[in-house]
BAMARZA-816368 format. One record per residue (C-alpha): residue in one letter; x, y, z. Coordinates in steps of 0.02 Angstrom, whole numbers. Layout:
N
 aa     c1     c2     c3
  a      X      Y      Z
...
REM end
This chain:
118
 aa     c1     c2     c3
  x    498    746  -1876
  x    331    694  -1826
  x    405    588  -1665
  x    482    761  -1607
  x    337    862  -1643
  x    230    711  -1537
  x    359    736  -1401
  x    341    917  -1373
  x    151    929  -1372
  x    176    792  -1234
  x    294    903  -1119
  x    248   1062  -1156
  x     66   1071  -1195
  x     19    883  -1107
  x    -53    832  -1264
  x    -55    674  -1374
  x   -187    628  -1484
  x   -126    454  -1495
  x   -109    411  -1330
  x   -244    310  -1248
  x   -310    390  -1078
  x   -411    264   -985
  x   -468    403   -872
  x   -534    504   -991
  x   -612    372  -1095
  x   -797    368  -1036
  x   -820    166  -1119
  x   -685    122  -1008
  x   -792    199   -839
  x   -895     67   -802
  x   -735    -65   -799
  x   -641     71   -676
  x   -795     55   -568
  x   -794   -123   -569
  x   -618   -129   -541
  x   -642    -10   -385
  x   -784   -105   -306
  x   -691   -259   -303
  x   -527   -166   -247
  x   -637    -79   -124
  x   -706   -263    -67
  x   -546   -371    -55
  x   -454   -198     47
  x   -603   -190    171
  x   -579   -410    184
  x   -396   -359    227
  x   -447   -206    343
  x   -403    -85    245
  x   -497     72    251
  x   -516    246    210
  x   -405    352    260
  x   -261    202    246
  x   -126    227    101
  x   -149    144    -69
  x    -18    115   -167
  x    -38    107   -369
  x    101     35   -471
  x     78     57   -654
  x    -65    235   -600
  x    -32    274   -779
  x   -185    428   -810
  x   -264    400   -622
  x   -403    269   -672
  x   -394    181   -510
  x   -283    310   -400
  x   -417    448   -452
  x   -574    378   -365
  x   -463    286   -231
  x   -425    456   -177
  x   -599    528   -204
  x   -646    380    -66
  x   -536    444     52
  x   -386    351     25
  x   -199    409     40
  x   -132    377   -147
  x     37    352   -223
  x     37    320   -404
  x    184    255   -478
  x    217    235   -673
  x    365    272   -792
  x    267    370   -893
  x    279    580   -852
  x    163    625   -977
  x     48    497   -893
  x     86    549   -734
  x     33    729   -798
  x   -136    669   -816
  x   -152    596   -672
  x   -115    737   -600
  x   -228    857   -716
  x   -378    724   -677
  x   -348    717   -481
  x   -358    912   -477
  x   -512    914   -599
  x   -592    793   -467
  x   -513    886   -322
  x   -417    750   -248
  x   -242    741   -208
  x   -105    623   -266
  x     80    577   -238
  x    165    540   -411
  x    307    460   -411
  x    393    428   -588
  x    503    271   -636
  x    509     91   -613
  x    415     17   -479
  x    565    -67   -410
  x    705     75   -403
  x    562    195   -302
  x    520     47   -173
  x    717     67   -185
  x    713    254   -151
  x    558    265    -46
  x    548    108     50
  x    398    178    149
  x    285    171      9
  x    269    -20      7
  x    231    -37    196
REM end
């Protein structure tokens, strides 16, 4: 009963108390900023720039895609998660960005949407 009860506060009300949103978690804000910089670094090395697209395989709650975005980039998230894509998406409006979520397997949408990986 409880795994049912879990699974409708995570489509209808986008809730789960047990799931672990690194977006949300304020320890886990300095890493996403450290994580950023040096994504932000090696893309500049590579001449990549605001407003070029950024892909983000595995987005799960936006913790990279999120600020990506609020620097100006063009951001596809990917994961296989929907509830986690409906935080991403809750957290990209709070910040007042907007993403492109794409759910399922990183593979089968290259598959679908062969765009995204040029």
């Amino acid at each position: 009963m409880q795994k049912t009860v879990r699974k409708v506060l995570r489509a209808v009300a986008n809730y789960d108390p047990g799931y672990y949103d690194m977006y949300a978690d304020p320890n886990e804000a300095f890493f996403g900023r450290l994580y950023l910089e040096w994504i932000l670094h090696h893309a500049a090395e590579a001449g990549i720039r605001s407003p070029g697209a950024v892909l983000d395989a595995g987005c799960q709650t936006g913790r990279l895609a999120v600020p990506l975005a609020q620097e100006g980039f063009r951001v596809t998230g990917i994961d296989t998660s929907g509830f986690a894509l409906r935080r991403a998406k809750h957290h990209a409006k709070i910040a007042g960005v907007t993403l492109t979520l794409e759910q399922g397997d990183i593979a089968e949408v290259l598959v679908d949407h062969p765009a995204l990986a040029v």
